[in-house]
PAKOLDO-78477 format. One record per residue (C-alpha): residue number from 1; residue in one letter; x, y, z. Coordinates in pm, whole numbers, padded with zeros to 5 digits. Layout:
N
num=NUM; residu=A; east=X; north=Y; up=Z
...
END
This chain:
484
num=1; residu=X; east=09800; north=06491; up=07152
num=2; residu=X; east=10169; north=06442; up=07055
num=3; residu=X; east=10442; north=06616; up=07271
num=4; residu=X; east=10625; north=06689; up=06961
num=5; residu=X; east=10325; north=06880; up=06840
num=6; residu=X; east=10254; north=07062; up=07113
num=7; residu=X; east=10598; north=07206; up=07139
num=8; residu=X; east=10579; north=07301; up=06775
num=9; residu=X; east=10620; north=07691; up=06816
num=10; residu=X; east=10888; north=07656; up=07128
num=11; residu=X; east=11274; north=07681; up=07078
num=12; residu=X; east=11412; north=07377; up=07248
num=13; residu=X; east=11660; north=07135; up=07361
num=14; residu=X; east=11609; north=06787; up=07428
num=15; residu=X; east=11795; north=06692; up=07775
num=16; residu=X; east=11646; north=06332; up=07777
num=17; residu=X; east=11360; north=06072; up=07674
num=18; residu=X; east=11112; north=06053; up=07391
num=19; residu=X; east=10942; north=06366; up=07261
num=20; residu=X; east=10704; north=06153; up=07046
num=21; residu=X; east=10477; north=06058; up=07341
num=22; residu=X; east=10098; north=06105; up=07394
num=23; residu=X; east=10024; north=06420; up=07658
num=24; residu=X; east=09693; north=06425; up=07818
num=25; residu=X; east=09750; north=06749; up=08053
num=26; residu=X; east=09954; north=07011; up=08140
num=27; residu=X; east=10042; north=07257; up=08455
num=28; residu=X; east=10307; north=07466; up=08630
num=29; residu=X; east=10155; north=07353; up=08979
num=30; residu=X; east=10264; north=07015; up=09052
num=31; residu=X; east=09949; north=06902; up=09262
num=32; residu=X; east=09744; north=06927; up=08939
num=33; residu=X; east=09943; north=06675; up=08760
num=34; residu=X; east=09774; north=06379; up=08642
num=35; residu=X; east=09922; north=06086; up=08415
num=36; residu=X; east=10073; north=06150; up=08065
num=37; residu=X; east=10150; north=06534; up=08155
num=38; residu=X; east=10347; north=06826; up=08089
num=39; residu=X; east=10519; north=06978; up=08427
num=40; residu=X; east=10598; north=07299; up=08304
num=41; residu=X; east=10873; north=07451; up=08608
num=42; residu=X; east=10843; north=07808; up=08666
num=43; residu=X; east=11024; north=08066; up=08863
num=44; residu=X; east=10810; north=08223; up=09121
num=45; residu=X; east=10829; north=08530; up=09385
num=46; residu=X; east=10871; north=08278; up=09679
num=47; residu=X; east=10987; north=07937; up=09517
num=48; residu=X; east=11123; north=07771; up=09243
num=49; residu=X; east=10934; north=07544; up=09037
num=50; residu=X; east=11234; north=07310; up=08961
num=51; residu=X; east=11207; north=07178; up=09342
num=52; residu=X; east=10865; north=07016; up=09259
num=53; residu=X; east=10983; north=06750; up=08979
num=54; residu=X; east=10988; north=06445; up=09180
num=55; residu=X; east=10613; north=06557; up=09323
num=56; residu=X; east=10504; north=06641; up=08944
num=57; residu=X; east=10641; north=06279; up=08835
num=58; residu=X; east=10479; north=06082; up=09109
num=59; residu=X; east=10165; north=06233; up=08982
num=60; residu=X; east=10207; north=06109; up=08674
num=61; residu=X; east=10409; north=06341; up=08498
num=62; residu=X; east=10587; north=06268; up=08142
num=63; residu=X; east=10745; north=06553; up=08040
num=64; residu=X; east=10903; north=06841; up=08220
num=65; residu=X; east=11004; north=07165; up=08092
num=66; residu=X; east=11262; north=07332; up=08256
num=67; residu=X; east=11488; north=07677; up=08209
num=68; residu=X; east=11828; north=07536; up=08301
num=69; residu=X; east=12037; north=07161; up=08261
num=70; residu=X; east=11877; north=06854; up=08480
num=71; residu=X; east=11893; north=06505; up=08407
num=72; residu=X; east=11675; north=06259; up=08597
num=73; residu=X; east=11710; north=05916; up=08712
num=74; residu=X; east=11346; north=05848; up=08537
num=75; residu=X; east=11526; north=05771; up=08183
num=76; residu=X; east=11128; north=05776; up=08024
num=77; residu=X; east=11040; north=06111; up=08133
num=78; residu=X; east=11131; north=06396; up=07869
num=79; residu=X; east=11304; north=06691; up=07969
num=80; residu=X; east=11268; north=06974; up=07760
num=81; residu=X; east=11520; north=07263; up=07833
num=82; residu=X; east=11381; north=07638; up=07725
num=83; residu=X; east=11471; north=07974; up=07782
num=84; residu=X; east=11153; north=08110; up=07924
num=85; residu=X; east=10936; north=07840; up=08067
num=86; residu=X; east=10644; north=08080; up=08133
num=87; residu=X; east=10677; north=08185; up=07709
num=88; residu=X; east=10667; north=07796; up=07676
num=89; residu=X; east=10357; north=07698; up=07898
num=90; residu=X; east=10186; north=08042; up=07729
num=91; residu=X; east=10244; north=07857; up=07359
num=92; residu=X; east=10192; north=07506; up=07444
num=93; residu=X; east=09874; north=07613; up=07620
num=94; residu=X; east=09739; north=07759; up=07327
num=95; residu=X; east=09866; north=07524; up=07141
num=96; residu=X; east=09690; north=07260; up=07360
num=97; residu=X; east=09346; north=07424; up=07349
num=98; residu=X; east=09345; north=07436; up=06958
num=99; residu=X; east=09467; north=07811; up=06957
num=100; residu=X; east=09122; north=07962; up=07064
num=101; residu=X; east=09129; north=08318; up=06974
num=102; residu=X; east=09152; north=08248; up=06623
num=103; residu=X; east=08784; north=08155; up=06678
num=104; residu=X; east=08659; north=08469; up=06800
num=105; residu=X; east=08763; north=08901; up=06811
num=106; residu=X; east=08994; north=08984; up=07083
num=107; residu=X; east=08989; north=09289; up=07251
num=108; residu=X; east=09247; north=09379; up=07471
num=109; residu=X; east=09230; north=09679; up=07755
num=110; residu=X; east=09547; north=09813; up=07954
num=111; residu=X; east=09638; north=10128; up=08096
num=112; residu=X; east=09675; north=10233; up=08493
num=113; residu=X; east=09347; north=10341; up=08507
num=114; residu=X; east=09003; north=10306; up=08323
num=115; residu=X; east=09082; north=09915; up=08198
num=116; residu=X; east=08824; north=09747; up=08402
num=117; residu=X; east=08524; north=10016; up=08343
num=118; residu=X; east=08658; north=10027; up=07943
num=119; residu=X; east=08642; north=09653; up=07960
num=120; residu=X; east=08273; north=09638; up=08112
num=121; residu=X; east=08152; north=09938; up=07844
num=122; residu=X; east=08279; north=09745; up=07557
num=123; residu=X; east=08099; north=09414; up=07658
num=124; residu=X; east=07783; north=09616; up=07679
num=125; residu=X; east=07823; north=09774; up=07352
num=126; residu=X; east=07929; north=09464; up=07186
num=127; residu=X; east=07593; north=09272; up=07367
num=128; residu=X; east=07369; north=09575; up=07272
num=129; residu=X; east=07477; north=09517; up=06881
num=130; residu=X; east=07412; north=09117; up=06918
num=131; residu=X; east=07731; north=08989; up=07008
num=132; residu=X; east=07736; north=08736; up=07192
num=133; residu=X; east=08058; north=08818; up=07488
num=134; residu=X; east=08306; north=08646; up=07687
num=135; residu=X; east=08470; north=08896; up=07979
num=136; residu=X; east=08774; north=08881; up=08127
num=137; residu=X; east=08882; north=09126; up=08406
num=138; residu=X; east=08937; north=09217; up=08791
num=139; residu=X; east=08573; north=09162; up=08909
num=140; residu=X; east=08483; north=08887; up=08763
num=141; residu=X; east=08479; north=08652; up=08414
num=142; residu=X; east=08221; north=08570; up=08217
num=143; residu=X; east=08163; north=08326; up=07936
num=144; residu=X; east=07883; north=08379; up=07771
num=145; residu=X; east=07563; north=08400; up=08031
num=146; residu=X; east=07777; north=08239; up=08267
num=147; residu=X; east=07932; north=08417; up=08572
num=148; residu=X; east=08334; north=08348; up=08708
num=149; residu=X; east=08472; north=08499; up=09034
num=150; residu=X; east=08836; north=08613; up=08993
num=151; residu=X; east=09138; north=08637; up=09170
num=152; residu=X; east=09330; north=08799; up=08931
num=153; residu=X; east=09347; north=09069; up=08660
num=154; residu=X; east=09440; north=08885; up=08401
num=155; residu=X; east=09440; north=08473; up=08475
num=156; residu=X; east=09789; north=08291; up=08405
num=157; residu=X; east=09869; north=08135; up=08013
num=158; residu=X; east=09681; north=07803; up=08093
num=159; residu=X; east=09399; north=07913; up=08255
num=160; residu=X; east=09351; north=08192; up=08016
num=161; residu=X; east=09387; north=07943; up=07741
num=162; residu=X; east=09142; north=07733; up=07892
num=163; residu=X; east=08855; north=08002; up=07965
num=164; residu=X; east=08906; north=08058; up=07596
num=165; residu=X; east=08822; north=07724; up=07518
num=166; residu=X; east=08510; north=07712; up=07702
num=167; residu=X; east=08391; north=08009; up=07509
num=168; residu=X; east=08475; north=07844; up=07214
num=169; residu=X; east=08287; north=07590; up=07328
num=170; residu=X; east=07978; north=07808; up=07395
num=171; residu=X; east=07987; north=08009; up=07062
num=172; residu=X; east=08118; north=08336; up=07201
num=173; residu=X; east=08215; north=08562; up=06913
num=174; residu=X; east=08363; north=08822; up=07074
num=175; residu=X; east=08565; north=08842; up=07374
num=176; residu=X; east=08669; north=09181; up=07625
num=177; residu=X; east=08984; north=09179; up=07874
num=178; residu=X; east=09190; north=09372; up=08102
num=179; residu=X; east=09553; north=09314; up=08044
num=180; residu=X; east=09764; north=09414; up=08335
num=181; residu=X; east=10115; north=09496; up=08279
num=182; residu=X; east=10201; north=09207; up=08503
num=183; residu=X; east=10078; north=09013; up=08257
num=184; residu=X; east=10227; north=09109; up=07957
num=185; residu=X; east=10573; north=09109; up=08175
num=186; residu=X; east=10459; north=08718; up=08286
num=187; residu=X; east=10371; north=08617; up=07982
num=188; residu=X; east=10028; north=08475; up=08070
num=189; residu=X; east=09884; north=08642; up=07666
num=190; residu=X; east=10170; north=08514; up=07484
num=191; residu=X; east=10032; north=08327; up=07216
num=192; residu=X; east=09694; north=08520; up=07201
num=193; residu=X; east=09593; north=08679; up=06874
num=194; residu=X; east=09492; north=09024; up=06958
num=195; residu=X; east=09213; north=09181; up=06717
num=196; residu=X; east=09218; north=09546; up=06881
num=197; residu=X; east=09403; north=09665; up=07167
num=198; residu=X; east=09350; north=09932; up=07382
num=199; residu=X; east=09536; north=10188; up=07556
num=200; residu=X; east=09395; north=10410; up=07840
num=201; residu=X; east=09692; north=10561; up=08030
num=202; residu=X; east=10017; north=10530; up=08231
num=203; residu=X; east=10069; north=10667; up=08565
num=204; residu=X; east=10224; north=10630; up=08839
num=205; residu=X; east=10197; north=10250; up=08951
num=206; residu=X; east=10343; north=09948; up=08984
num=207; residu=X; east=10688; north=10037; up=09030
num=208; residu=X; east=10727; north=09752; up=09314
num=209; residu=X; east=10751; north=09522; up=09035
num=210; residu=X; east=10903; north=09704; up=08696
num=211; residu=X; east=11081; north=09943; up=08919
num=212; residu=X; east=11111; north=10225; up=08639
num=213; residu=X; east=10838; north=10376; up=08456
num=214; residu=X; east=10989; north=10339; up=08116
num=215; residu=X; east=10973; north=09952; up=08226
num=216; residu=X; east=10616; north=09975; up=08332
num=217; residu=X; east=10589; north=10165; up=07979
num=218; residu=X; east=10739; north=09921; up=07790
num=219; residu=X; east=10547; north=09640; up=07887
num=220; residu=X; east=10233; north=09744; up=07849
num=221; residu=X; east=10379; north=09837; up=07492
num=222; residu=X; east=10371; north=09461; up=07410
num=223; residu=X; east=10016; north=09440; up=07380
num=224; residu=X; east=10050; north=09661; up=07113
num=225; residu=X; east=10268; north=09462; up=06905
num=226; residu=X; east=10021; north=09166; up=06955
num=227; residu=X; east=09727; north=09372; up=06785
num=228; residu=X; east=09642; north=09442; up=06440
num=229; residu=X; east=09435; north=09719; up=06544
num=230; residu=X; east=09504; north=09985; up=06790
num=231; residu=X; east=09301; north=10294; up=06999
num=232; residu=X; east=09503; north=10484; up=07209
num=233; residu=X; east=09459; north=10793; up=07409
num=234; residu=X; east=09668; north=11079; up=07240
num=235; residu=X; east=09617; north=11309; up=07583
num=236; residu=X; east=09837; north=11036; up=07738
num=237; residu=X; east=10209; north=11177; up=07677
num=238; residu=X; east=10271; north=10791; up=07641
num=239; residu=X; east=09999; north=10799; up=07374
num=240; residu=X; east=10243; north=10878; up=07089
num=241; residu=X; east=10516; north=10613; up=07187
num=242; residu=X; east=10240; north=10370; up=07176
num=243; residu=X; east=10151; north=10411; up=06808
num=244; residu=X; east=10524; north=10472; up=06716
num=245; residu=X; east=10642; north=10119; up=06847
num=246; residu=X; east=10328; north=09952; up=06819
num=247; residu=X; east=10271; north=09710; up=06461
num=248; residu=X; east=09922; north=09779; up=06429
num=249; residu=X; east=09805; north=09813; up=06059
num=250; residu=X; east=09532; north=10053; up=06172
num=251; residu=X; east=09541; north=10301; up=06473
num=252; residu=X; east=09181; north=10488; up=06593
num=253; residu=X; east=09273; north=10755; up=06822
num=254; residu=X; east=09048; north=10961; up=07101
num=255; residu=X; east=09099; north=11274; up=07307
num=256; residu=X; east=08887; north=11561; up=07497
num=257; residu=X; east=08991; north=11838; up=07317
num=258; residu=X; east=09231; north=11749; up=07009
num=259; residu=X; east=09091; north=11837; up=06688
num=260; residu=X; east=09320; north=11574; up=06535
num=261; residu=X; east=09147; north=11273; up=06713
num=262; residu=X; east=08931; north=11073; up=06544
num=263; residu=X; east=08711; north=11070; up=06837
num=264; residu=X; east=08677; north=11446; up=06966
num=265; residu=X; east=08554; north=11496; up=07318
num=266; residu=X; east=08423; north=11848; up=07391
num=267; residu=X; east=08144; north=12098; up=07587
num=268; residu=X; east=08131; north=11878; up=07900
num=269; residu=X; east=07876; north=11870; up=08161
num=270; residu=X; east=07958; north=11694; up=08489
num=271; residu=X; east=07682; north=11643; up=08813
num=272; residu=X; east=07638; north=11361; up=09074
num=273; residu=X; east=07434; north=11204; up=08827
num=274; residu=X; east=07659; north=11140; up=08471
num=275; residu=X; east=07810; north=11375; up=08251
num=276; residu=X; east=07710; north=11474; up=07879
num=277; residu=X; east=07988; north=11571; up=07590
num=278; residu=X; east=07960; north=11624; up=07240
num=279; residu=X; east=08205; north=11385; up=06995
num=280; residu=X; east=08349; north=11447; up=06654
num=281; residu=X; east=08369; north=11188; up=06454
num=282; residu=X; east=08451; north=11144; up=06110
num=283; residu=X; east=08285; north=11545; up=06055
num=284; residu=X; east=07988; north=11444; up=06232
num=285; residu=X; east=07886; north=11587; up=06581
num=286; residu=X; east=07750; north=11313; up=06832
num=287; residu=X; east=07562; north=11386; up=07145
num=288; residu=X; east=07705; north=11168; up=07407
num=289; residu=X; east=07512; north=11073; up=07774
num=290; residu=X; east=07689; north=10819; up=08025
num=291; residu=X; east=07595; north=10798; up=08394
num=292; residu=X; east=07910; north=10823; up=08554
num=293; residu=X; east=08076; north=11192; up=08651
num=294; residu=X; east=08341; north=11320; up=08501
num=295; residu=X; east=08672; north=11351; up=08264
num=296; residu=X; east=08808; north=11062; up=08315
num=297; residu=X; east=08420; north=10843; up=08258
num=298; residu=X; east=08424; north=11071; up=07913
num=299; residu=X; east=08793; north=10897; up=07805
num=300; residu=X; east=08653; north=10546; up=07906
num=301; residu=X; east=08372; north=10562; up=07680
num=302; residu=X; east=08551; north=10725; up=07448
num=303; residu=X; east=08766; north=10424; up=07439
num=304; residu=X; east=08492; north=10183; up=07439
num=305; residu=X; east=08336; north=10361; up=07119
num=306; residu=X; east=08671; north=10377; up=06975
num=307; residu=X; east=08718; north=09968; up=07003
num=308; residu=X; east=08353; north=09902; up=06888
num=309; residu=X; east=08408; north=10088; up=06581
num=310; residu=X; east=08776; north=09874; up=06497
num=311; residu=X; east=08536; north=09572; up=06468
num=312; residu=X; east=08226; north=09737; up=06293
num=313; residu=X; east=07991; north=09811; up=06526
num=314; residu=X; east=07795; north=10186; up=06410
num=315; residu=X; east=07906; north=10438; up=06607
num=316; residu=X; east=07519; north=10513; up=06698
num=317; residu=X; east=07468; north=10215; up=06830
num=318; residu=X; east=07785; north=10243; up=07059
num=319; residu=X; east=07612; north=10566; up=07185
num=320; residu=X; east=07247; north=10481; up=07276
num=321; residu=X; east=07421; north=10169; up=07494
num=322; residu=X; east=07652; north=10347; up=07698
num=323; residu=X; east=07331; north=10640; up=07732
num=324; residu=X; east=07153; north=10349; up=07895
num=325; residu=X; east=07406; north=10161; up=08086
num=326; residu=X; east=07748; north=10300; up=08150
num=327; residu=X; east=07734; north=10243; up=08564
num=328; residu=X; east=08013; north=09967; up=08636
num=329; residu=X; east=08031; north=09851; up=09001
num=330; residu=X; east=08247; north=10003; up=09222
num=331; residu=X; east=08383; north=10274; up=09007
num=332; residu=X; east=08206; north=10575; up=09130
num=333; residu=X; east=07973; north=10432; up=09223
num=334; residu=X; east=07704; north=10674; up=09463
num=335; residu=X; east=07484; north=10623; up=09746
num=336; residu=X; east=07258; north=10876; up=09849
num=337; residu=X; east=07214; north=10950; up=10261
num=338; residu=X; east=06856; north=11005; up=10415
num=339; residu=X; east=07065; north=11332; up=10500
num=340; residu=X; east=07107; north=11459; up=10141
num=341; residu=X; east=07469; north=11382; up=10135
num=342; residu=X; east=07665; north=11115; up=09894
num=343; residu=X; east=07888; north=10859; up=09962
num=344; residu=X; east=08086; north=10768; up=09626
num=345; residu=X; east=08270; north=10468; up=09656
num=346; residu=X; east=08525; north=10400; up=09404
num=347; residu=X; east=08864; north=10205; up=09334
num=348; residu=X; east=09074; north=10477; up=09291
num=349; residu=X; east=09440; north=10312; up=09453
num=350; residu=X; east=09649; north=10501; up=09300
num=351; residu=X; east=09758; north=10908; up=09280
num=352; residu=X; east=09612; north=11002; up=08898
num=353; residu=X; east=09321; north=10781; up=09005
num=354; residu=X; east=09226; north=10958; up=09320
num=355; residu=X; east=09326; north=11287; up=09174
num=356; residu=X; east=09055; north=11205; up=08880
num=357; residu=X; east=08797; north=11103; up=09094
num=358; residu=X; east=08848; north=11456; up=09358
num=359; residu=X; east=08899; north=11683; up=09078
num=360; residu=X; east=08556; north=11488; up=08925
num=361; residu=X; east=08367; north=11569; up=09273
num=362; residu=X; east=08521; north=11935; up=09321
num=363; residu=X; east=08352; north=12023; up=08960
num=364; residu=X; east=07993; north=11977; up=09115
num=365; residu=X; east=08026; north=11956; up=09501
num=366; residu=X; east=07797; north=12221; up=09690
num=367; residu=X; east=07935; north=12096; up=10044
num=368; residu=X; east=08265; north=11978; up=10174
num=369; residu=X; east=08514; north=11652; up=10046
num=370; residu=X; east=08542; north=11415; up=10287
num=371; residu=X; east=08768; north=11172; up=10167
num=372; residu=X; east=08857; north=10860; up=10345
num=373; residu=X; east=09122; north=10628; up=10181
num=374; residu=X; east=09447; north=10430; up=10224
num=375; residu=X; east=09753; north=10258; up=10071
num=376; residu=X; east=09733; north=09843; up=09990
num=377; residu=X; east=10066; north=09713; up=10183
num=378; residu=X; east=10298; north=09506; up=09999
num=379; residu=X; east=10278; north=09683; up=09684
num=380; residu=X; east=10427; north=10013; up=09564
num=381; residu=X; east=10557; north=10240; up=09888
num=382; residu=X; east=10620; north=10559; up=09648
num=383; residu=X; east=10291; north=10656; up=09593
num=384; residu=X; east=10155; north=10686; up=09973
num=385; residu=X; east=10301; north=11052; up=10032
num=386; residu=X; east=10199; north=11133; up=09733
num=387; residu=X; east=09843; north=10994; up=09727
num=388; residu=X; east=09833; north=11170; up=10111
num=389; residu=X; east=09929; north=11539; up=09967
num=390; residu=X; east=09692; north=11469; up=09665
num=391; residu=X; east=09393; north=11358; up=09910
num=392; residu=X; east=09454; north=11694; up=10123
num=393; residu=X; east=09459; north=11902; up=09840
num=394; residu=X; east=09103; north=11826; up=09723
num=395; residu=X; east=08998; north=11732; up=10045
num=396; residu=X; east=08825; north=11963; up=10373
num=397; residu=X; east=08833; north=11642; up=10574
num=398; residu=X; east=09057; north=11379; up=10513
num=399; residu=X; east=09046; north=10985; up=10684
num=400; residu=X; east=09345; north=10794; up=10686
num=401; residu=X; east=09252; north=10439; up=10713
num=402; residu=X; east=09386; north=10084; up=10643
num=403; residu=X; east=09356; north=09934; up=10233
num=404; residu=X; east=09468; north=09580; up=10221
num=405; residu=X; east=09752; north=09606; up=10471
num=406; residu=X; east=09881; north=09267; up=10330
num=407; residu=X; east=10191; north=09159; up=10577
num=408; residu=X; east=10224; north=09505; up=10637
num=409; residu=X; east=10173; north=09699; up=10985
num=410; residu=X; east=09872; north=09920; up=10885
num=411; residu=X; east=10015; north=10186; up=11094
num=412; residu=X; east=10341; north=10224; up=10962
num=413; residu=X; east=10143; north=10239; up=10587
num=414; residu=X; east=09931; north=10493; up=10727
num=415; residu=X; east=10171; north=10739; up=10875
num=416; residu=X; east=10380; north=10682; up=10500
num=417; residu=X; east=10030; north=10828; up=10403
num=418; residu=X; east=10056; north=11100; up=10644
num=419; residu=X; east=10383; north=11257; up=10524
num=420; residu=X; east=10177; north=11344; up=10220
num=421; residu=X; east=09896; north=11490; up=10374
num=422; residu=X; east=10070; north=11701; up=10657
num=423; residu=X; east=10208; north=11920; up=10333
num=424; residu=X; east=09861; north=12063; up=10304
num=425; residu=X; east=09627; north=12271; up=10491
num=426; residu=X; east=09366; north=11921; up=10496
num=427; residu=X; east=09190; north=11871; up=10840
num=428; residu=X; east=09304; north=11473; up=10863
num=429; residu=X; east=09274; north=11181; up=11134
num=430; residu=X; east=09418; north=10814; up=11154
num=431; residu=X; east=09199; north=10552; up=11176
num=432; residu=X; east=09356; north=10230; up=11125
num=433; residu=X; east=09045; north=10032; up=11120
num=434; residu=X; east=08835; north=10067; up=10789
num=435; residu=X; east=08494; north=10039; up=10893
num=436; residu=X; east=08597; north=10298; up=11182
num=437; residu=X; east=08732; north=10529; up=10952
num=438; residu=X; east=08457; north=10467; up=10690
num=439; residu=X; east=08159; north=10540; up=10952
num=440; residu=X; east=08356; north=10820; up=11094
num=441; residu=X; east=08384; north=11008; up=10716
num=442; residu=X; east=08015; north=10997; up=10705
num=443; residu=X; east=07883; north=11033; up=11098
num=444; residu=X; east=08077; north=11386; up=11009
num=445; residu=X; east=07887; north=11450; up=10671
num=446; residu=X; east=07623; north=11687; up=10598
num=447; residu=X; east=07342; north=11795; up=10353
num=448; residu=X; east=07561; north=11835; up=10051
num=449; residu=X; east=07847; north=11721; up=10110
num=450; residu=X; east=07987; north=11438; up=09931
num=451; residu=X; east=08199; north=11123; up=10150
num=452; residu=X; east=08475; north=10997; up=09897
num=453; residu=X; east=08519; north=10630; up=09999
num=454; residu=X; east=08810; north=10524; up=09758
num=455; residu=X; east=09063; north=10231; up=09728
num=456; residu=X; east=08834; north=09891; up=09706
num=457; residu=X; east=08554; north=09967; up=09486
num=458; residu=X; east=08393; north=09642; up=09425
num=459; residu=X; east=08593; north=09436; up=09657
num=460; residu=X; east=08412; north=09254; up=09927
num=461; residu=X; east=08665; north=09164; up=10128
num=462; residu=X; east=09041; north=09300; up=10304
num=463; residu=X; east=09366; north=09133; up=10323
num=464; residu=X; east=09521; north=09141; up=10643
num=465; residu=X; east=09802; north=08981; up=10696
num=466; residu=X; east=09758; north=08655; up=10441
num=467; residu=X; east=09379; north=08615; up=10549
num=468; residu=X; east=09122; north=08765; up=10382
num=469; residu=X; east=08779; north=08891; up=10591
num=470; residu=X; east=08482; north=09012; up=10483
num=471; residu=X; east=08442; north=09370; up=10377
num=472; residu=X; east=08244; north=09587; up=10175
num=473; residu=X; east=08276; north=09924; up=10166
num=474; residu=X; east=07940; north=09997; up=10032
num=475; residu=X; east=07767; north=09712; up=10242
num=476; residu=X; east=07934; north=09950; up=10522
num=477; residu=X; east=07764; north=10274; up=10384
num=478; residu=X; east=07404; north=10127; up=10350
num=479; residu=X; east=07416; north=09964; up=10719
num=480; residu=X; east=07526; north=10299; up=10826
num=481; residu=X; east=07243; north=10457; up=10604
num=482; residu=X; east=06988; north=10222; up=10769
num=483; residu=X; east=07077; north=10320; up=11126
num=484; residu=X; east=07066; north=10684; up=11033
END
């Protein structure tokens, strides 16, 4: 493949050497460089992707793209000057891998919270009807049958160009993803051709990285200009900014409790086990089941519905899926004690997310809230007081224990967490140590009661320091269970 071609849809200046040149490869991490590539140089957290040329052309590098003036010694290699070398490696990428989602329907989920369980409904719909799914998210990937462990939300442009091209490969016809604001901001779904997008929510998140939330806002807004179809949440107070500055030629909206909606949530019934609703659509009435408690379950499948219908699937069909399999793994997901007490371990990591889930358990609980929970270090410090005060309002018994500390002390996160929680009346204690803290919620838990273990959901593992152990908070419950 020519260079010249592949930098068809980039703005650019030649600095030096030949454009019309055969490419093989192309990366933004020097050590995968093999001969005839593109180095593309990005600007990370911790380095600067400029400082790995002369490693990139020893490895048989070509071509380097670059965001500011160099000149080499290497007269043959080309260097391409651009204003936004991740923008670049997103198009060339896709231009690389034959532009992939032109092959398939996109469906794009982002919001704070919900993404990963609307993401997971969706698939199931779309594999009840037929389809046959690609998944992109936080727990995993899959392509087709096949199975992908994940380190990220959303993978970077050239990756995520790549997975694409293996379901291509495979025949997938329709594919699911979370889209994290981080990625819209990075620039890692530039280039993709959105069928429907999706909006959940905003809350209070992130702000380590866009600092505002009118930033964090507007950059989850970009998906929206990237779709031709839009569903959106009209509860959300960001739902109508959304459609105003999205470019969507058709918007589906949902609610629980707006009579302008086109998807209607109303007369809900929440227990342990699920929760039932009824669902206007279009005049019609539709009975709704889904095995996961709560409010915030009901807008998740209402968003799932809502994207199934933007590419045809009947609404009925949507329905008797998600009243069969709606349970996504580690998002409330319960465990039931020998004692007749739950544990519910969930994700929840941030304040409306652990608000949702506690308000979700106070509808039905017949015991006490014991909630045990912490703050991942390294990330957003705002929200630690306020997830403490919003733990200890919901909660009788509150544990303060580590997240992912990260390069954090776990202490100093946890006493952050503390200022929070000393504003209510909660009974609390410190526990730095998670499978401490978790085995102390439930040693203290009795017949009705119900142990809230949030923060990690599916994760099987904690970050302390930069190494990552072993650690699964349900794996924790059941070995507890078993010695009971």
């Amino acid at each position: 493949m020519k260079l010249e071609g592949l930098l068809q849809n980039v703005d650019y200046t030649v600095l030096q050497g030949d454009i019309n040149k055969n490419i093989r490869w192309l990366s933004h991490d020097s050590r995968e460089i093999v001969s005839d590539s593109i180095f593309v140089c990005i600007d990370g957290y911790e380095e600067d992707g400029h400082a790995y040329i002369p490693a990139a052309i020893e490895k048989g590098a070509t071509a380097i793209i670059v965001n500011k003036y160099v000149q080499l010694r290497e007269k043959d290699i080309a260097v391409i000057q651009v204003d936004d070398t991740r923008e670049a490696l997103a198009s060339i990428a896709t231009k690389y891998f034959n532009t992939p989602t032109r092959q398939f329907n996109l469906i794009g989920v982002t919001g704070t919270n919900g993404k990963t369980s609307t993401v997971y409904l969706i698939d199931r719909i779309l594999k009840g009807a037929g389809k046959k799914t690609g998944l992109i998210g936080t727990i995993e990937n899959h392509v087709g049958d096949v199975v992908l462990q994940t380190s990220r939300t959303t993978p970077d442009a050239l990756a995520l160009q790549h997975l694409f091209h293996e379901m291509v490969k495979v025949n997938v016809n329709n594919v699911v993803m979370e889209v994290s604001s981080h990625a819209l901001d990075m620039k890692r779904v530039y280039g993709s051709e959105f069928d429907v997008a999706v909006f959940t929510n905003l809350t209070l998140d992130h702000l380590d990285y866009h600092e505002t939330m009118e930033a964090y806002r507007d950059a989850k807004l970009e998906l929206f200009k990237m779709a031709s179809k839009i569903v959106v949440n009209i509860d959300d107070p960001n739902g109508a900014y959304i459609i105003e500055n999205g470019t969507a030629d058709q918007v589906l909206t949902y609610s629980c409790g707006n009579a302008e909606a086109d998807l209607n949530a109303f007369d809900l019934v929440v227990d342990i086990a699920g929760t039932h609703f009824k669902m206007n659509y279009k005049g019609g009435v539709y009975l709704v089941s889904i095995q996961t408690p709560g409010r915030f379950s009901v807008y998740n499948a209402m968003a799932s519905i809502g994207a199934a219908l933007m590419i045809g699937i009947k609404i009925e069909t949507a329905i008797e899926v998600l009243s069969k399999d709606s349970v996504v793994t580690g998002r409330f997901e319960t465990i039931e004690s020998p004692e007749g007490f739950h544990a519910v371990v969930d994700y929840a990591h941030a304040p409306d997310g652990l608000e949702n889930v506690l308000t979700t358990i106070k509808e039905f609980a017949k015991g006490k809230i014991i909630t045990v929970f912490g703050c991942g270090g390294d990330r957003d410090k705002t929200k630690r007081p306020i997830m403490g005060e919003i733990a200890g309002k919901y909660s009788d018994v509150a544990i303060i224990t580590s997240d992912n500390p990260r390069t954090e002390d776990p202490e100093t996160i946890i006493n952050e967490v503390e200022v929070g929680i000393q504003k209510t009346d909660c009974s609390y204690e410190k526990i730095t140590d998670r499978v401490a803290g978790i085995r102390k919620g439930l040693a203290i838990a009795k017949k009705d009661d119900i142990v809230l273990i949030a923060g990690k959901g599916h994760e099987d593992y904690q970050i302390i320091g930069k190494i990552k152990i072993h650690l699964d908070d349900r794996e924790v419950v059941r070995d507890y269970f078993k010695e009971a």
